[in-house]
N, C-alpha and C positions, 0 to 999 in steps of 0.2 A: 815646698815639700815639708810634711810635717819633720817637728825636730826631735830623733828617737833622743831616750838616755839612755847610756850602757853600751852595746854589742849594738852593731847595725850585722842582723842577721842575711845571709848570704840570697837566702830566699824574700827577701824584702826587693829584688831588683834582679828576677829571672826572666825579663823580657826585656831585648831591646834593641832598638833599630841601629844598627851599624852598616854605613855605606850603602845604602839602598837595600838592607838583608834584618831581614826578622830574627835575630837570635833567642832560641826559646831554649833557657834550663832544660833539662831530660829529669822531672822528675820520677818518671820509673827507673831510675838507677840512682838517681843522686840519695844520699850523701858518697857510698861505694866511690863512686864514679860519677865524676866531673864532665857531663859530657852536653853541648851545645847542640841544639836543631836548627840546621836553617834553613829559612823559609823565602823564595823567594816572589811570591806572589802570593796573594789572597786565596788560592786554592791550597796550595801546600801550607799556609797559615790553617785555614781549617782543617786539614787530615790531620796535622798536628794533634790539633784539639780532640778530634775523634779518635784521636790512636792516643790519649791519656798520656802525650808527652806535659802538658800540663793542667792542670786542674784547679779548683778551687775559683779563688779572684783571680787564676793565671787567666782564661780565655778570656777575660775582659781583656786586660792587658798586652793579650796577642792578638784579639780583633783592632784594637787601636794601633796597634802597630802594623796589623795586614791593612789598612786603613789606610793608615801615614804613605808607607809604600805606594800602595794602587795609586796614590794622590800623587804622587814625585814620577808614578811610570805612567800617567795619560796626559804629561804638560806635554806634549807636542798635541794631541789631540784639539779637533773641536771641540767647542764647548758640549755641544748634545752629545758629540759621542762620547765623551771624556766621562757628561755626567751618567751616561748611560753605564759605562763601565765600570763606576766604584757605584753605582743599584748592582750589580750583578755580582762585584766583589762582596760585598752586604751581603745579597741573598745566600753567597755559598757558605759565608765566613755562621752567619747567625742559624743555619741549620745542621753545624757540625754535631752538637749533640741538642736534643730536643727540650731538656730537664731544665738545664742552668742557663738561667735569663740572661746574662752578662753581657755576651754576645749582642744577643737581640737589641739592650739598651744601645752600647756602642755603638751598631749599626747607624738607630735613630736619629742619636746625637748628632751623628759626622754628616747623614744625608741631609736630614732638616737644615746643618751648615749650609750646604752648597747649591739648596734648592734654587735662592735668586741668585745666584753668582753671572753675572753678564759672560764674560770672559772666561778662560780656563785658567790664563792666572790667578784669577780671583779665586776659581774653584780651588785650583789648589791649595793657594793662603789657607782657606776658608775652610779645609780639610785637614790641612796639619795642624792648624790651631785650635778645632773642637777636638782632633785625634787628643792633642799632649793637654788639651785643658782637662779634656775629660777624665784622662788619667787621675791625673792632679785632684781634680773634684773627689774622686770617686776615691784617693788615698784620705783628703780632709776630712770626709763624712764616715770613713770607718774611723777616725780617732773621735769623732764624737758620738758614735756610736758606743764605741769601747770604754769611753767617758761616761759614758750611760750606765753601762753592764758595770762598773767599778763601785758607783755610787750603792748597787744592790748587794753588794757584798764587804764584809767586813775583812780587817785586814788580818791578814794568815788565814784564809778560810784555804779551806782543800777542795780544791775544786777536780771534777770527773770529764774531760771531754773527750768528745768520738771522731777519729775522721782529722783533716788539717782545713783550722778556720783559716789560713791563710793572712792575707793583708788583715784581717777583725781580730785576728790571735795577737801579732806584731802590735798593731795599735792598741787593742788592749791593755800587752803588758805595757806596753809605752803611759796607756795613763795611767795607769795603777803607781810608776815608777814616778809620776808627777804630781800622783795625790799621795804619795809617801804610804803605801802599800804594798806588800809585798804576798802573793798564795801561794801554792803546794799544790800539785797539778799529780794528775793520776791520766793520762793517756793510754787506750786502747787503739792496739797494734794496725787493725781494719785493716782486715784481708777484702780481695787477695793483693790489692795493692802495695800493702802495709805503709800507707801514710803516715798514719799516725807512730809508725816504730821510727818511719827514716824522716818525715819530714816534721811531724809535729813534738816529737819528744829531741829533734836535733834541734828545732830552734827554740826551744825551752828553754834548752842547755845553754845554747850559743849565748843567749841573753843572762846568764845566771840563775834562772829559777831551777826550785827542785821538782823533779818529775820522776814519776814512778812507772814506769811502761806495763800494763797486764795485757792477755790477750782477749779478745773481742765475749771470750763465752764468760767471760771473769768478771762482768759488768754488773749483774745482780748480786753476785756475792759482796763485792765492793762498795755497793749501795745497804746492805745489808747492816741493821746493827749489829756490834761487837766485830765488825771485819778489822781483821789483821792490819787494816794498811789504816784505820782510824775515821771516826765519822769524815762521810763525803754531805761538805756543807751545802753545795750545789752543783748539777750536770747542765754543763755552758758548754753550745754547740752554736757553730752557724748553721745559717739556715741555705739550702739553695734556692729554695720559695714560700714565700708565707703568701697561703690564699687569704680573702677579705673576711672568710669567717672564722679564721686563724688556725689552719690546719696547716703545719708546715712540714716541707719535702726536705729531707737532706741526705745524706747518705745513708744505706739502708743499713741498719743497727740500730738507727736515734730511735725508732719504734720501743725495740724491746727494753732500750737502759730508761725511755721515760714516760715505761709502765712499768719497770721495774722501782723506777727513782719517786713516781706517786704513791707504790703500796707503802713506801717508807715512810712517806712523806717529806723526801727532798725536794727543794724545787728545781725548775727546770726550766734554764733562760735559754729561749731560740735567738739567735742575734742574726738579725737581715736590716740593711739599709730604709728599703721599704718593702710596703706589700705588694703585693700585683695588683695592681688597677684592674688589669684585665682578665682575673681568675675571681671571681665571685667565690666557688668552693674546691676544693682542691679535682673533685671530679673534671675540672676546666684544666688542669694540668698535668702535659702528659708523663708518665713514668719512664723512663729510658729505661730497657734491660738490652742487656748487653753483649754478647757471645758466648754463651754459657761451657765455652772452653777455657775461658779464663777462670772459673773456679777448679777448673784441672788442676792449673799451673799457679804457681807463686815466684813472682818476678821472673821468669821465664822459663824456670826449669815443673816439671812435669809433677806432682806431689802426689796425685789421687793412682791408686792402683791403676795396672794398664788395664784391668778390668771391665774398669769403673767408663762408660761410654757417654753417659747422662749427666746435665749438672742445668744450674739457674741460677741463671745472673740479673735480679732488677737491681742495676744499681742506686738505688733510693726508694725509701720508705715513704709514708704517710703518717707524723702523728697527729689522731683527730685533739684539738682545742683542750678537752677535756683533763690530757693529760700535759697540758706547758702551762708551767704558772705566769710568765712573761713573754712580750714576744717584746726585744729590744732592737729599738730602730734610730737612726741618727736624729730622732725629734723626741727622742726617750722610749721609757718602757713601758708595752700596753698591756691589759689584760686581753687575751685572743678571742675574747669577743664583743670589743671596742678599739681592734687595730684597724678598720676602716679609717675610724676616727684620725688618725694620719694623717687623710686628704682633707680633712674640714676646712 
C-alpha cells in the first residue's frame, strides 16, 4: 500500500470486507454522520453503487469487495456452477451505474482470474487474490498518476477542482507531500450531492491543506482575472472517462468551469488512469442521468418549491478535447489528441 505522509484521511479506506460483509462508508451523509452499509452479497454491493452510497474510486473498491465475498460464498459449489455465479455476480455488480468504468474493470480482472481454475478451491484463491491485488494495483497507479499531475504544477499554485477525485485527490496530495510541494485548493460544493463541501474539501482539511469551498455557479467568477480568492493557476479534476479522441466524462459541471477555465486561459488537467480502449469518441459512451428528483432535494431534505414538479439530472458532462489542456494518466500527461498513444 502506497506510504501517505501526514493525515491518513478517513475516506482513503471506505470499503471493506469484514467477516463475509462488504462494509461501505455512507457517503451521502458522511462527514455529518458516521454511518456503515452492509452488503451482503454482490447484489446489495451493486444497489449500493446505484443508490450513491459511494462514488468516485468507491465502486471499484466495492466491486472487488462484492467479488471477494461471492468468491468465499460459492466454495462449497462446483466448480461450473461456482464459476457460473461470480459471471453473474459481475454482471449485476458492473451494470450498477452505466458512466463509471470501475466496476467494469474489476469485473474483468477477478473473471479472467478464474477462467482456467480446475477446482473451486482454486477458484476461489484465484478470486480473492485478483479481488485484493487489484485494489492494491489500482491505489499504486493513482500515486503515479498523481506523481504526474505534480510534475505540471508549480509549488503553491491554486488550484480549482469540481466534484471528489477520490483515491487521485489523496494520492495527489500524497505526492506533492514527497516532492516537497505544497497548493491552495478552491473546491466547488457540487450539488446536489455536495461532494465536494463534505467529502473533498473534508479531506483537504484532514490532510492540512488550505481549501476554500465556493458554490458550483462561483466557478467562472473564480476563474476570472482580478477574482477575490486570487489567480486560479489550474482546474484538476478526475475524470470518470477519457474517450481515445480525448473527450472526457466527469461529473456534470467540469463542462462549464473548462470553457470557462479556456476563455481565461487556465489550464485544465483531466486525471484518468487510462483511456478507454473501447470508446473510440465519447459518442461510444453512455451518459447516466439520474432521477431527476434528486435535484428537488439536497441530502435528503426537499429544497425546490413544492411547486416546482420538473427537474434534470445527467449526472456527467462531455468536455470535447478542445477545451482540456492535459489528459493525465499513470504513464504521464498527454495532449487529448495523442492520449491514444497510451496503448503504443
Amino acid at each position: 500500500m502506497t506510504t501517505g505522509i501526514g493525515n491518513t484521511p478517513v475516506l482513503d479506506d471506505s470499503v471493506r470486507v469484514e467477516g463475509g460483509v462488504v462494509r461501505i462508508l455512507d457517503r451521502r451523509v458522511f462527514p455529518e454522520t458516521v454511518n456503515w452499509v452492509s452488503a451482503r452479497d454482490a447484489e446489495e454491493v451493486a444497489a449500493a453503487i446505484a443508490a450513491m452510497v459511494t462514488q468516485s474510486s468507491g465502486p471499484l473498491f466495492a466491486a472487488y469487495a462484492g467479488l471477494e465475498i461471492t468468491a468465499l460464498q460459492v466454495a462449497g459449489l462446483a466448480p461450473d456452477a461456482a464459476r457460473e455465479r461470480m459471471r453473474a455476480a459481475g454482471a449485476v455488480i458492473q451494470s450498477a451505474r452505466p458512466t463509471n468504468n470501475h466496476p467494469q474493470e474489476a469485473v474483468a480482472r477477478v473473471l479472467a482470474a478464474i477462467e482456467s481454475s480446475g477446482t473451486t478451491p482454486e477458484l476461489v484463491e484465484a478470486a480473492v487474490s485478483a479481488a485484493r491485488s487489484g485494489a492494491q494495483l489500482y491505489r499504486d497507479r493513482s500515486h503515479a498518476l498523481g506523481a504526474a499531475t505534480v510534475a505540471l504544477l508549480p509549488d503553491g499554485a491554486r488550484l480549482l477542482t469540481h466534484c471528489w477525485m477520490d483515491t487521485y485527490l489523496i494520492e495527489l496530495v500524497r505526492a506533492a507531500r514527497e516532492a516537497g510541494k505544497r497548493f491552495d485548493w478552491a473546491a466547488t460544493e457540487t450539488r446536489p450531492y455536495l461532494q465536494g463541501a463534505r467529502l473533498t474539501a473534508h479531506t483537504l482539511a484532514e490532510f492540512g491543506e488550505h481549501v476554500t469551498l465556493i458554490t458550483d455557479g462561483m466557478g467562472a467568477a473564480a476563474l476570472a482575472p482580478g477574482s477575490g480568492l486570487g489567480p486560479i493557476d489550474a482546474l484538476v479534476t478526475a475524470a470518470d472517462r477519457v474517450s481515445l479522441d480525448g473527450s472526457v466524462v466527469n461529473k456534470v459541471g467540469t463542462l462549464g468551469l473548462a470553457v470557462a477555465a479556456s476563455a481565461f486561459e487556465v489550464p485544465f488537467y483531466a486525471l484518468v488512469q487510462a483511456p478507454d480502449r473501447e470508446a473510440p469518441t465519447a459518442a461510444d459512451i453512455v451518459v447516466e442521468e439520474r432521477d431527476p428528483t434528486e435535484v428537488l432535494h439536497t441530502l435528503g431534505r426537499r429544497t425546490a418549491s413544492p411547486l416546482v414538479t420538473d427537474a434534470w439530472y445527467p449526472a456527467f458532462d462531455v468536455t470535447p478535447p478542445r477545451f482540456v489542456t492535459r489528459i493525465v494518466t499513470d504513464r504521464g500527461a498527454f495532449a487529448p489528441d495523442r492520449v491514444a498513444e497510451y496503448y503504443a
